[in-house]
Backbone as JSON Lines, residues from 0, in Angstrom:
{"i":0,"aa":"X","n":[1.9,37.61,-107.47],"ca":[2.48,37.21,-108.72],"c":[2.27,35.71,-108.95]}
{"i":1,"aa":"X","n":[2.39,34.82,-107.98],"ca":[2.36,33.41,-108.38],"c":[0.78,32.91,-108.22]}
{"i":2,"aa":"X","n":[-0.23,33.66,-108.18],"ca":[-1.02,33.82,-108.26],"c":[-1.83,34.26,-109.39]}
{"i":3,"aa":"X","n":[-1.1,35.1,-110.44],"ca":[-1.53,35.39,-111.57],"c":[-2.4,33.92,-112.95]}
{"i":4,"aa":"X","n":[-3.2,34.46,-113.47],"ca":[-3.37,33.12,-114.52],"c":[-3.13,33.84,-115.78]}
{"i":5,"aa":"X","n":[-3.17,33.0,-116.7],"ca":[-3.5,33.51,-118.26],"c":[-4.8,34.61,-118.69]}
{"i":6,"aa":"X","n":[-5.39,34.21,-117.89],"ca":[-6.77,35.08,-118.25],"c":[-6.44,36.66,-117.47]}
{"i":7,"aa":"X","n":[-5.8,36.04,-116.53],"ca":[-5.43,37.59,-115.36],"c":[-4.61,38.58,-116.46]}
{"i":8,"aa":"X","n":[-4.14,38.29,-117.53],"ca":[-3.61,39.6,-118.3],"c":[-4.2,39.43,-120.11]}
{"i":9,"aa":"X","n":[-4.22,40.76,-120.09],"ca":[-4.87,41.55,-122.07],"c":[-3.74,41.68,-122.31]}
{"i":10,"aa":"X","n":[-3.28,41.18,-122.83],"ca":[-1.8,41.73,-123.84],"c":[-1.94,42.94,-124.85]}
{"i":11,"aa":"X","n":[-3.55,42.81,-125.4],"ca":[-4.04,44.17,-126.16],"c":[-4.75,45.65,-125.23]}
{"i":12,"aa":"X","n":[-4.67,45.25,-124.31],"ca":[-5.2,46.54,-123.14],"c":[-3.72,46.78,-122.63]}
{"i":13,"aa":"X","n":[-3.18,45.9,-122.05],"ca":[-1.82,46.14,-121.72],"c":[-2.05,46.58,-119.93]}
{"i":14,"aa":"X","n":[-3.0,45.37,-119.44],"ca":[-3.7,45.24,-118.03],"c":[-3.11,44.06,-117.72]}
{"i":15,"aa":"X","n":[-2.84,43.61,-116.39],"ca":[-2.94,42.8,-115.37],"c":[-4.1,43.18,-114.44]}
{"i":16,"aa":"X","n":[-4.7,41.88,-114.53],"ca":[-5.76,42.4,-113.64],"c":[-5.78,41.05,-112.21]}
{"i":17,"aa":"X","n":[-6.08,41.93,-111.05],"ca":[-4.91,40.82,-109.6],"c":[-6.41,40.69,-108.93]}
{"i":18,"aa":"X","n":[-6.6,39.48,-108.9],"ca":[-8.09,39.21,-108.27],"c":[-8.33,37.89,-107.27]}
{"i":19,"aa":"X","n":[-6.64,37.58,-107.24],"ca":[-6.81,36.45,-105.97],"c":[-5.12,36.45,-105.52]}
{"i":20,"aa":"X","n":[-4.94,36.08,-104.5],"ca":[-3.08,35.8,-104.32],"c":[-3.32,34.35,-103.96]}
{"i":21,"aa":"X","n":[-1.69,34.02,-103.5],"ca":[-1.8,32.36,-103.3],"c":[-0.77,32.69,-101.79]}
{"i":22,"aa":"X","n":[-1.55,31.59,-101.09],"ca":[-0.35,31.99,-99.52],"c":[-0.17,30.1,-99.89]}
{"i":23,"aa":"X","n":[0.99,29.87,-99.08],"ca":[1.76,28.51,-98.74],"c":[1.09,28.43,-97.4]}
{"i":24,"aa":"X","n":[0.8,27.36,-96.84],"ca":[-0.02,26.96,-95.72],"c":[1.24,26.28,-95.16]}
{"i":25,"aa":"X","n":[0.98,26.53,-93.45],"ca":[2.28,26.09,-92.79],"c":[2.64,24.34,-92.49]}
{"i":26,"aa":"X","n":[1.44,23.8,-93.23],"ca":[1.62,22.48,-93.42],"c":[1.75,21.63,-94.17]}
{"i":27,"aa":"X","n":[1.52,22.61,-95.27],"ca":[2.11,22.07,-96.58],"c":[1.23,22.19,-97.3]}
{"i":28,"aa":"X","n":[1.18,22.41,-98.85],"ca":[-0.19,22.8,-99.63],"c":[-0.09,24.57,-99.9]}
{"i":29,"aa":"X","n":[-1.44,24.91,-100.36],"ca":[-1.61,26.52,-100.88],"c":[-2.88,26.97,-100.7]}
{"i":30,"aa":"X","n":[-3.11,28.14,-100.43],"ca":[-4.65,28.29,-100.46],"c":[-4.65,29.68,-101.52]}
{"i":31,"aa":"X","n":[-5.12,29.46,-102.49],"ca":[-6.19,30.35,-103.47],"c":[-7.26,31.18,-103.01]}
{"i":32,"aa":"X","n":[-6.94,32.74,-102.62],"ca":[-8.25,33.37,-102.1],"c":[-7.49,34.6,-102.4]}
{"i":33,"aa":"X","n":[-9.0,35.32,-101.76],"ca":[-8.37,36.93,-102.4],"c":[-7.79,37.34,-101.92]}
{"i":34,"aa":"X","n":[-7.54,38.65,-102.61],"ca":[-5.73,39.9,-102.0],"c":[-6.27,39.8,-100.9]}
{"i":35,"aa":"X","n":[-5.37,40.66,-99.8],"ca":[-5.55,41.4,-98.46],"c":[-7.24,42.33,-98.43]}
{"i":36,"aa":"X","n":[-7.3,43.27,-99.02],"ca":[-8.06,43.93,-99.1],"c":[-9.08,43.95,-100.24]}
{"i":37,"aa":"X","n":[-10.58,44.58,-99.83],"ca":[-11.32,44.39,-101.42],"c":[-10.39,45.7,-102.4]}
{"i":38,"aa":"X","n":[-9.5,46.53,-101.62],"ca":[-8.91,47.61,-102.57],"c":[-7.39,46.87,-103.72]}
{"i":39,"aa":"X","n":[-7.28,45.56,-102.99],"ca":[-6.06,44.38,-103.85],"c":[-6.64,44.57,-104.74]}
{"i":40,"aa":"X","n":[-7.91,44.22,-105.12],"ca":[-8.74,43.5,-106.35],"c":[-8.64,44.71,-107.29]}
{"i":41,"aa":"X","n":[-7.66,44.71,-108.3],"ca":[-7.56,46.2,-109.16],"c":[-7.21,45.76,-110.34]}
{"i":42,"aa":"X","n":[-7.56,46.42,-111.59],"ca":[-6.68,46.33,-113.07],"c":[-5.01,47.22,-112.89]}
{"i":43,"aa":"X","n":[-4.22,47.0,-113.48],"ca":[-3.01,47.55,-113.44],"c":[-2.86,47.15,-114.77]}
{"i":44,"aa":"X","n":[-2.72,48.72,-115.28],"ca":[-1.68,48.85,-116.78],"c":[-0.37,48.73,-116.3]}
{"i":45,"aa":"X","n":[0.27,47.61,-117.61],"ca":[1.71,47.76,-117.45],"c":[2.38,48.41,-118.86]}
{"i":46,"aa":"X","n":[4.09,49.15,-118.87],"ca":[4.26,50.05,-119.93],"c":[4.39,48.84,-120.85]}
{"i":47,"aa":"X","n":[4.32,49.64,-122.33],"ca":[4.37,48.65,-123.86],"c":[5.54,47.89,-123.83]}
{"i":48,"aa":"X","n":[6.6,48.62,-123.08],"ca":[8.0,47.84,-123.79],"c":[7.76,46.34,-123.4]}
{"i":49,"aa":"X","n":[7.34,45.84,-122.19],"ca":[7.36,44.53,-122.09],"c":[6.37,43.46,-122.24]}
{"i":50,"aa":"X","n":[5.74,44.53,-123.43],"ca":[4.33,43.51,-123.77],"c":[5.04,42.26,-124.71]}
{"i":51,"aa":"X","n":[6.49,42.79,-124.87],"ca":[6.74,41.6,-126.13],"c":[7.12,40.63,-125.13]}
{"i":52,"aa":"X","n":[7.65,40.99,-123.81],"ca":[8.79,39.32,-122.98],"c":[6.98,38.94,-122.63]}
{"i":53,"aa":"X","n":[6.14,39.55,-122.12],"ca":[5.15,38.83,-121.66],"c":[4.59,38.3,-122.56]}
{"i":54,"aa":"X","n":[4.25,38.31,-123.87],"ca":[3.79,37.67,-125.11],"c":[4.65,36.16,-125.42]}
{"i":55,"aa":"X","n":[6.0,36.52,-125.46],"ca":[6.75,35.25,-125.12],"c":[6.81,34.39,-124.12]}
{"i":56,"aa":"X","n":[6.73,35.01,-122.78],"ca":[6.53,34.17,-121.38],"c":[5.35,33.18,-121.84]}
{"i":57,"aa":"X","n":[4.55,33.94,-122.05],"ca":[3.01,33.22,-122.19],"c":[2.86,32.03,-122.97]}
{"i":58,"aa":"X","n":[3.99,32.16,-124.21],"ca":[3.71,31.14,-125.69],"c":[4.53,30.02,-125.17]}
{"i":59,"aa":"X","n":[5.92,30.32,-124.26],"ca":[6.96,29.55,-123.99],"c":[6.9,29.0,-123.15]}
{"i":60,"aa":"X","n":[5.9,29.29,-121.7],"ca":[6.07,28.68,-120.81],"c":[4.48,28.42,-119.72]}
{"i":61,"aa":"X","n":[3.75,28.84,-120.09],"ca":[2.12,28.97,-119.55],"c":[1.46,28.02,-120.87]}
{"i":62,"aa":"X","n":[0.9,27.13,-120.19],"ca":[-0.21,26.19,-120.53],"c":[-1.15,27.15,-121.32]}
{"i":63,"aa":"X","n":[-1.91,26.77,-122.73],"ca":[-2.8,27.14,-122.75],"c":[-4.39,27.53,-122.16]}
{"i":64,"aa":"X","n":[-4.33,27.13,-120.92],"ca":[-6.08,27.09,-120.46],"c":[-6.1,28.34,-119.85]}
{"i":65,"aa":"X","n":[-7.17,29.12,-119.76],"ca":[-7.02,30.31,-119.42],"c":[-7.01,29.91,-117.77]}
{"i":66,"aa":"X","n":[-6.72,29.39,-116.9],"ca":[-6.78,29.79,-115.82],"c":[-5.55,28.8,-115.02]}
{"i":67,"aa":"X","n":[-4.54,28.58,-116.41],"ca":[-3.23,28.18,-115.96],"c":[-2.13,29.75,-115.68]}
{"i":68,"aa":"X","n":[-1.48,28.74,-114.26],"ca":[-0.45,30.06,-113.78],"c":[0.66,30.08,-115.12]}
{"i":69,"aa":"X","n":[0.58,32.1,-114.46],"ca":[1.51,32.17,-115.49],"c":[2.97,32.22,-114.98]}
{"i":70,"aa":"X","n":[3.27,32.05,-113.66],"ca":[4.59,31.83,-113.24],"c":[4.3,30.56,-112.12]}
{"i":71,"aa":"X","n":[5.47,29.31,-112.34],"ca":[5.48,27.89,-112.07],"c":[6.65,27.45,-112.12]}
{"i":72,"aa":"X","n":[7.29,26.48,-111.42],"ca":[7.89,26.01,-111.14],"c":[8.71,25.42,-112.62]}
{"i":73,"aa":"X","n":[10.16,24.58,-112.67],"ca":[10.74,24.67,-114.15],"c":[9.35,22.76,-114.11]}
{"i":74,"aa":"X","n":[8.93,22.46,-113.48],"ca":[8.09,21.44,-113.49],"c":[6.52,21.71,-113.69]}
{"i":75,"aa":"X","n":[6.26,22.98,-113.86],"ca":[4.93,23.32,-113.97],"c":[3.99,23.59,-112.79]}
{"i":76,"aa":"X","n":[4.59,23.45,-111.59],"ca":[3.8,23.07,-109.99],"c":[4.04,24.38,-109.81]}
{"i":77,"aa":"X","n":[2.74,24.93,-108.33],"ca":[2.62,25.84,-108.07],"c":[4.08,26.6,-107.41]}
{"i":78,"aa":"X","n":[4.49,27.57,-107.79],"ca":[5.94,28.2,-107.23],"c":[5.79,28.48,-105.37]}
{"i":79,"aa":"X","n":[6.87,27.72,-104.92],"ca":[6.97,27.78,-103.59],"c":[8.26,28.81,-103.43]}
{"i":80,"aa":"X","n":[7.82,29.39,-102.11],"ca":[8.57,31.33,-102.28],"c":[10.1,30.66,-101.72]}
{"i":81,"aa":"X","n":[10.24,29.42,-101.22],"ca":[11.84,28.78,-100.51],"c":[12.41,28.15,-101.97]}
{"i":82,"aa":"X","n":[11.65,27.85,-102.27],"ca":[12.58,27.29,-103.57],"c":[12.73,28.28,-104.8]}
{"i":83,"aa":"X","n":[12.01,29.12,-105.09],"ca":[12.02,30.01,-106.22],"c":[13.13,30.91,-105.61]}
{"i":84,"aa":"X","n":[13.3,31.4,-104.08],"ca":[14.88,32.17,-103.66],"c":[15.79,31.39,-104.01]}
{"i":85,"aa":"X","n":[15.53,30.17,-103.28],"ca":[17.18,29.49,-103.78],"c":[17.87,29.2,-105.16]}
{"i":86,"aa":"X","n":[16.78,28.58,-105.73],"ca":[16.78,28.37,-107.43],"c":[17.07,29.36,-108.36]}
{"i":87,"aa":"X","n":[16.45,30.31,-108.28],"ca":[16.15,31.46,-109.3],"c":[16.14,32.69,-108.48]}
{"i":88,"aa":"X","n":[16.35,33.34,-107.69],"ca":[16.52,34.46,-107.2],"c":[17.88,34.28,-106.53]}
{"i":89,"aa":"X","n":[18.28,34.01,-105.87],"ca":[20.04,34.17,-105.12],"c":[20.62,34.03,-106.17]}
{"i":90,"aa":"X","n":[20.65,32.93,-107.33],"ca":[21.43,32.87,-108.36],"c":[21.63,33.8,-109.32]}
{"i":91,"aa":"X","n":[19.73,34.66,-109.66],"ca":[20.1,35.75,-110.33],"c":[20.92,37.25,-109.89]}
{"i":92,"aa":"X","n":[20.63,37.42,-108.56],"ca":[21.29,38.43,-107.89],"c":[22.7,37.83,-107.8]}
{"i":93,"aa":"X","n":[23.16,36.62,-107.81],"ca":[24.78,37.0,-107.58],"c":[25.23,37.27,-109.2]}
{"i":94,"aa":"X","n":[24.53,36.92,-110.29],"ca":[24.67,36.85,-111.67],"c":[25.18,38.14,-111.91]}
{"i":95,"aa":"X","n":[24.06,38.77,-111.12],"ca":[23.89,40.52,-111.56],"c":[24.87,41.09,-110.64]}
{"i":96,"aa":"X","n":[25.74,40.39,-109.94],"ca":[26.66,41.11,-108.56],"c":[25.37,41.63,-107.67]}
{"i":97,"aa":"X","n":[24.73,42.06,-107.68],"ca":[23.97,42.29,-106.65],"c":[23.9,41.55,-105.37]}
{"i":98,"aa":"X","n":[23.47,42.03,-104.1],"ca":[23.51,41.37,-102.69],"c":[22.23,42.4,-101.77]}
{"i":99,"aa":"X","n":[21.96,41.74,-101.25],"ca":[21.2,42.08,-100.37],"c":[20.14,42.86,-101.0]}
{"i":100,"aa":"X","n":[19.3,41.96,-101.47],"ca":[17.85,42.56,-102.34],"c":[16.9,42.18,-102.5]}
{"i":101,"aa":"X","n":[15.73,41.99,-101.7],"ca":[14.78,41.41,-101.28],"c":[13.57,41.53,-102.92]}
{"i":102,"aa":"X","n":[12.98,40.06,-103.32],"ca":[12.28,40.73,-104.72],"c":[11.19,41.29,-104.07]}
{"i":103,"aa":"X","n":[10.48,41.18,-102.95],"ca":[10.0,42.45,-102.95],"c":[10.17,43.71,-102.58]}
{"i":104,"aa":"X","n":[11.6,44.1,-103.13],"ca":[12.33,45.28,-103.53],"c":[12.02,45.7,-104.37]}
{"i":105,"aa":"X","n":[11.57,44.79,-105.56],"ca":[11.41,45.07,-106.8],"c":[9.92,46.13,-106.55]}
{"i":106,"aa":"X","n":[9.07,45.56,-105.83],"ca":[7.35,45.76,-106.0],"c":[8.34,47.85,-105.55]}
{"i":107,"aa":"X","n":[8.84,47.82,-104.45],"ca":[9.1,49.28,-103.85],"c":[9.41,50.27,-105.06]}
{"i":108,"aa":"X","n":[11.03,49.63,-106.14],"ca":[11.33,49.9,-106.83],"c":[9.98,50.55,-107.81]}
{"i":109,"aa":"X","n":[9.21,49.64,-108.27],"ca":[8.19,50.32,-109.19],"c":[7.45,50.97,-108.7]}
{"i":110,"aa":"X","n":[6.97,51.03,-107.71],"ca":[5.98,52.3,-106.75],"c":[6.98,53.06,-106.63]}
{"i":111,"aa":"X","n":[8.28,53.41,-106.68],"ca":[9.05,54.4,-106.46],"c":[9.03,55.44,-107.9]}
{"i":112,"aa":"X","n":[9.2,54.56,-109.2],"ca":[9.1,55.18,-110.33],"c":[7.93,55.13,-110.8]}
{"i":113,"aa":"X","n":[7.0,55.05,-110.44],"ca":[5.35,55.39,-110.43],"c":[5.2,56.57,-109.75]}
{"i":114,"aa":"X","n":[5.86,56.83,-108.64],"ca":[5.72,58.15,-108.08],"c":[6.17,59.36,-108.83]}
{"i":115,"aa":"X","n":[7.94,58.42,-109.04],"ca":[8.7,59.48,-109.87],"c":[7.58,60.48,-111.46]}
{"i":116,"aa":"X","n":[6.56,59.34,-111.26],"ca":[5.83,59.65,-112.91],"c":[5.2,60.76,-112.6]}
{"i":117,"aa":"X","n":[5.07,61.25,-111.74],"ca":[4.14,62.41,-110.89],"c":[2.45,61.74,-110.52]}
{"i":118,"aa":"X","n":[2.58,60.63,-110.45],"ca":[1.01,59.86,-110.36],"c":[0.81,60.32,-108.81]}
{"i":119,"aa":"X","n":[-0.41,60.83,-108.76],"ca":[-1.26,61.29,-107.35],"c":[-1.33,60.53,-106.39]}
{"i":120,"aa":"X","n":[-1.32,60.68,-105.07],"ca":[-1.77,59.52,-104.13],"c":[-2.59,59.06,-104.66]}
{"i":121,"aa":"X","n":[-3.95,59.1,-105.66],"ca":[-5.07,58.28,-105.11],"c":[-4.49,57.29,-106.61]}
{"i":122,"aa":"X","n":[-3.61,57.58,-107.45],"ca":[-3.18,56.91,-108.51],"c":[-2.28,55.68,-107.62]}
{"i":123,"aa":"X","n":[-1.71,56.34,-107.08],"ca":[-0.49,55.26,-106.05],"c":[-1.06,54.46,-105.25]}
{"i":124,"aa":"X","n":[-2.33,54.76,-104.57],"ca":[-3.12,53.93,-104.22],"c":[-3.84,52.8,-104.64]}
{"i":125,"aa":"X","n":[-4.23,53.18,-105.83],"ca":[-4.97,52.14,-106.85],"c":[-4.07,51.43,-107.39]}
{"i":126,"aa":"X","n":[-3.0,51.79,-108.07],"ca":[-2.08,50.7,-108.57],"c":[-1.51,49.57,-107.84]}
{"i":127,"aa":"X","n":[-1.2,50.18,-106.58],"ca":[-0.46,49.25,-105.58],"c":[-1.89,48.29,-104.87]}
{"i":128,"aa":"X","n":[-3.03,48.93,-105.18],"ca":[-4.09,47.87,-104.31],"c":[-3.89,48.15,-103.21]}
{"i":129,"aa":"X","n":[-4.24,49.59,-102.25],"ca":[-4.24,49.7,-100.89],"c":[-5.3,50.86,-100.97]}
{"i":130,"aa":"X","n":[-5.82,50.71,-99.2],"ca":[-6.94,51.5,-99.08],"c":[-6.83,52.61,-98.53]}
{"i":131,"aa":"X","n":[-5.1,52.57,-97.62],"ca":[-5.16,54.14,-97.33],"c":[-3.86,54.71,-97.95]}
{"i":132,"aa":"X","n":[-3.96,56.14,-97.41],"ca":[-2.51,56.97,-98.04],"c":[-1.29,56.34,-97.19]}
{"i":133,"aa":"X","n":[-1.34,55.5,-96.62],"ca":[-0.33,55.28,-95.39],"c":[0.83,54.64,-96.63]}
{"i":134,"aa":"X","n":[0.63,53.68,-97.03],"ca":[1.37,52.88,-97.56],"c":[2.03,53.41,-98.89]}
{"i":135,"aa":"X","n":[1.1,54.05,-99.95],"ca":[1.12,55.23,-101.08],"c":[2.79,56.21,-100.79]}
{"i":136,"aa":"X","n":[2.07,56.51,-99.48],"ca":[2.92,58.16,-99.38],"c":[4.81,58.02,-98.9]}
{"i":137,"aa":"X","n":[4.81,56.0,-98.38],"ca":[6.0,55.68,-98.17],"c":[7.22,55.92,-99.65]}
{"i":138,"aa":"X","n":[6.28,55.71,-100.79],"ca":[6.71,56.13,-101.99],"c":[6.97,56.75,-102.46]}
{"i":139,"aa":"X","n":[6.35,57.31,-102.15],"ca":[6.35,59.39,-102.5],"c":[7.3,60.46,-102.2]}
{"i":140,"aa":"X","n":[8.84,59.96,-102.42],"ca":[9.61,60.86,-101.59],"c":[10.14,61.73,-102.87]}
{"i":141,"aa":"X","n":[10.62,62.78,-102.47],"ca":[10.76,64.42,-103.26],"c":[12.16,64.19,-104.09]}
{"i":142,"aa":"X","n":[12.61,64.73,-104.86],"ca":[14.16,65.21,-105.14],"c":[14.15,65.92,-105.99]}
{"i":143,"aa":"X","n":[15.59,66.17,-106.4],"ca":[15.71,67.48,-106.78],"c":[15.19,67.83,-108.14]}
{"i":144,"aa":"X","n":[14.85,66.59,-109.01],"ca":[14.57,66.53,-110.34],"c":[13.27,67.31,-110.41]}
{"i":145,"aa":"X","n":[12.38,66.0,-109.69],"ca":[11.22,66.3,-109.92],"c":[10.9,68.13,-108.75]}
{"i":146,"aa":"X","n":[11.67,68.32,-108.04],"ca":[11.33,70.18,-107.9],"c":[11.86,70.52,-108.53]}
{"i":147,"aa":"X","n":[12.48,70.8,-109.72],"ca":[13.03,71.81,-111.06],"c":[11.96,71.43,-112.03]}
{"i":148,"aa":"X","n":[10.94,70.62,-112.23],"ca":[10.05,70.2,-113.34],"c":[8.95,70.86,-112.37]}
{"i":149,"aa":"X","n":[8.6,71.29,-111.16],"ca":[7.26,71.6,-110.21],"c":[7.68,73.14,-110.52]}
{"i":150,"aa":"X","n":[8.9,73.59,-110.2],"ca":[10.05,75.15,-110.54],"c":[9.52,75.3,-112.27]}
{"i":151,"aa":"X","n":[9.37,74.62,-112.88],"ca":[9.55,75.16,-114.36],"c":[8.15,75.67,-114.44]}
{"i":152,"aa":"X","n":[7.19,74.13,-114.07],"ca":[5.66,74.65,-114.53],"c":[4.85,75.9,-113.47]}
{"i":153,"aa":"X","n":[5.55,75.78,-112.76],"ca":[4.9,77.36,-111.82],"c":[5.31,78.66,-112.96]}
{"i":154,"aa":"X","n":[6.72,78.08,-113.12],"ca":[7.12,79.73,-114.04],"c":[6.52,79.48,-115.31]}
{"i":155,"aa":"X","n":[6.14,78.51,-116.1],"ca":[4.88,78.64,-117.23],"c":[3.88,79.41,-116.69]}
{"i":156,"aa":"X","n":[2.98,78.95,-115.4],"ca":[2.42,79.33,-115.35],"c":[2.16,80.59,-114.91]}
{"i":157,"aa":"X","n":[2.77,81.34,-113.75],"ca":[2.99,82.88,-113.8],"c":[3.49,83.66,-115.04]}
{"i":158,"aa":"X","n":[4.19,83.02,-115.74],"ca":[4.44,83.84,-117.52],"c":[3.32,83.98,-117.7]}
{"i":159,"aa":"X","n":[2.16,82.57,-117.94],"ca":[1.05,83.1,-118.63],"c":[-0.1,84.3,-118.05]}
{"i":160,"aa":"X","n":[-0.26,84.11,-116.39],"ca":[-0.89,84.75,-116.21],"c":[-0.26,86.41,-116.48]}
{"i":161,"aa":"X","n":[0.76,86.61,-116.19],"ca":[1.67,87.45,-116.49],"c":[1.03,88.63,-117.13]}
{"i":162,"aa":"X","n":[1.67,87.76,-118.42],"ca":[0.92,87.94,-119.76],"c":[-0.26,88.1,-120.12]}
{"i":163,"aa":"X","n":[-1.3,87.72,-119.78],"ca":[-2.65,88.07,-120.14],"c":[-2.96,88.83,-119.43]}
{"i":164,"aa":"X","n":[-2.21,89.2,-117.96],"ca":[-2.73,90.26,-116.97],"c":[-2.53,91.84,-118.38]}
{"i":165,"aa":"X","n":[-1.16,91.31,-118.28],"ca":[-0.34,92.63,-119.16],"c":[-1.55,92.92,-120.6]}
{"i":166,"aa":"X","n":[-1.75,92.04,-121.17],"ca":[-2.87,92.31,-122.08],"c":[-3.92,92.96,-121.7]}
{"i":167,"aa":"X","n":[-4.65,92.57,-120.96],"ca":[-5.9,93.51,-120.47],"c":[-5.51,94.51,-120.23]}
{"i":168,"aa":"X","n":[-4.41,95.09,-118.98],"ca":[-3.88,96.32,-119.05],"c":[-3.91,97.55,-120.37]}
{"i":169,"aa":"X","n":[-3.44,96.77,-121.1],"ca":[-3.0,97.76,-123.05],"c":[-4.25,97.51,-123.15]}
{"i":170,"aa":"X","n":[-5.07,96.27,-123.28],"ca":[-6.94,96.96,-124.05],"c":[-7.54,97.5,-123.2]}
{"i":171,"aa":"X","n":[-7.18,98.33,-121.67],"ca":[-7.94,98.47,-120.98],"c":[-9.25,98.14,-120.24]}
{"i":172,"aa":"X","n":[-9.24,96.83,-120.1],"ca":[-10.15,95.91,-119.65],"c":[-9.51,96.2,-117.99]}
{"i":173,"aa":"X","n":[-10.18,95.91,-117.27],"ca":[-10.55,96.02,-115.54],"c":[-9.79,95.15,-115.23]}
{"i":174,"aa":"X","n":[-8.83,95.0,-114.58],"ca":[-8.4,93.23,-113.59],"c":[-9.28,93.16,-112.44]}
{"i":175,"aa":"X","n":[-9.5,92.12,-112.24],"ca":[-10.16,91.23,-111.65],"c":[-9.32,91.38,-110.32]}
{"i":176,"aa":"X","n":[-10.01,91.89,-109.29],"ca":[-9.73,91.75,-107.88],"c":[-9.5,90.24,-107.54]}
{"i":177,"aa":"X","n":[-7.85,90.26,-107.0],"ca":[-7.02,89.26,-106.15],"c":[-7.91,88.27,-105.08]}
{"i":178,"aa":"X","n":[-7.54,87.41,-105.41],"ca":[-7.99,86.32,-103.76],"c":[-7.71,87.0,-102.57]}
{"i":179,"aa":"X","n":[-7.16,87.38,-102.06],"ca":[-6.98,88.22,-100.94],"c":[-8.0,89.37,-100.96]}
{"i":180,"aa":"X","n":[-7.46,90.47,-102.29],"ca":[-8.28,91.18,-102.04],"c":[-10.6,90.89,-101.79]}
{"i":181,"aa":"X","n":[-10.58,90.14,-103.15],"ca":[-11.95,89.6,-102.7],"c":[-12.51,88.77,-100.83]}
{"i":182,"aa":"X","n":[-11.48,87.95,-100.43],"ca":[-11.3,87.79,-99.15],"c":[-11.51,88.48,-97.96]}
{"i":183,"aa":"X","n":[-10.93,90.02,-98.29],"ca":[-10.87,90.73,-97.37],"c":[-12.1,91.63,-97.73]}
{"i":184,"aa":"X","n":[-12.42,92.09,-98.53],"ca":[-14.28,92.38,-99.06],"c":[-15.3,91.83,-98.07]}
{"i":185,"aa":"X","n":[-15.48,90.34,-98.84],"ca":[-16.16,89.51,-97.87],"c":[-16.32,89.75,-96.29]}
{"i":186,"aa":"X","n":[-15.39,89.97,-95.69],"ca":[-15.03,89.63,-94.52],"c":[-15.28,91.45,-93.95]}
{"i":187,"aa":"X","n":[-15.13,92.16,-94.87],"ca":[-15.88,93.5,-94.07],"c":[-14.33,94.17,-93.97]}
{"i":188,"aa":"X","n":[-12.93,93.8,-94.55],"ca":[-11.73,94.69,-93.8],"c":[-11.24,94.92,-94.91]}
{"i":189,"aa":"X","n":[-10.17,96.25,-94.65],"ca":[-9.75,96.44,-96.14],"c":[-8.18,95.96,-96.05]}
């Protein structure tokens, strides 16, 4: 994130696109280089509703040059991760009553409702910028919602086949030998 520039987002595509991070060096200073992995380097759509705060972030507080950060210090300097907790993160979590919430809680939080969206591992993969399912599938956990929406579309879908089975039946058209049954054909057994 503190790595992002002006050019790094389309406000009309409605992309962030993440093509370098910034680490703090243990002696003071920053180094500018790429994500972790060549799989970091990704476009990410973000949803419409907050194309308007990022349209404002941008006018209100990012320099015009395209390759000024778009998150900085209230002085314009590169954001250091000890002072942006103390300043602006502990203050907003006690604001909100909140305690014990790491912001990169937040990153989990949205890979959690990215999952919730029914997006595929290899979708969860690409968004988050990782190369295997390891990290993806920590996201990916089940409940009860989303099995009554997996419960509904199975029973769409056995209605339909259902149904068109039942049709051929009345025009007397042939059904089509079962996976099993074709299986066991193949294989020489009845």
């Amino acid at each position: 994130m503190a790595a992002l520039r002006r050019c790094d987002i389309d406000l009309r595509a409605r992309t962030i696109r993440v093509e370098r991070s910034l680490t703090e060096l243990s002696g003071g200073g920053y180094h500018h280089g790429p994500p972790k992995s060549e799989a970091g380097k990704r476009r990410v759509a973000f949803p419409a509703h907050i194309t308007a705060a990022l349209k404002s972030h941008l006018a209100d507080f990012v320099a015009p040059e395209a390759d000024a950060l778009v998150f900085t210090s209230p002085t314009g300097a590169t954001l250091r991760h000890s002072n942006f907790r103390r300043r602006v993160w502990l203050p907003a979590l006690a604001e909100a009553g909140l305690t014990e919430l790491h912001f990169h809680d937040l990153r989990h939080t949205g890979n959690d409702l990215t999952a919730a969206t029914g997006a595929t591992l290899r979708e969860m993969m690409d968004r988050m910028g990782h190369s295997s399912p390891r990290a993806a599938l920590i996201y990916m956990h089940g409940n009860d919602a989303r099995q009554r929406e997996i419960a509904d579309f199975l029973n769409k879908l056995a209605r339909t086949e259902l149904s068109r089975r039942g049709q051929r039946a009345k025009d007397g058209t042939r059904r089509k030998p079962s996976g099993t049954q074709r299986a066991r054909k193949s294989a020489g057994t009845s």
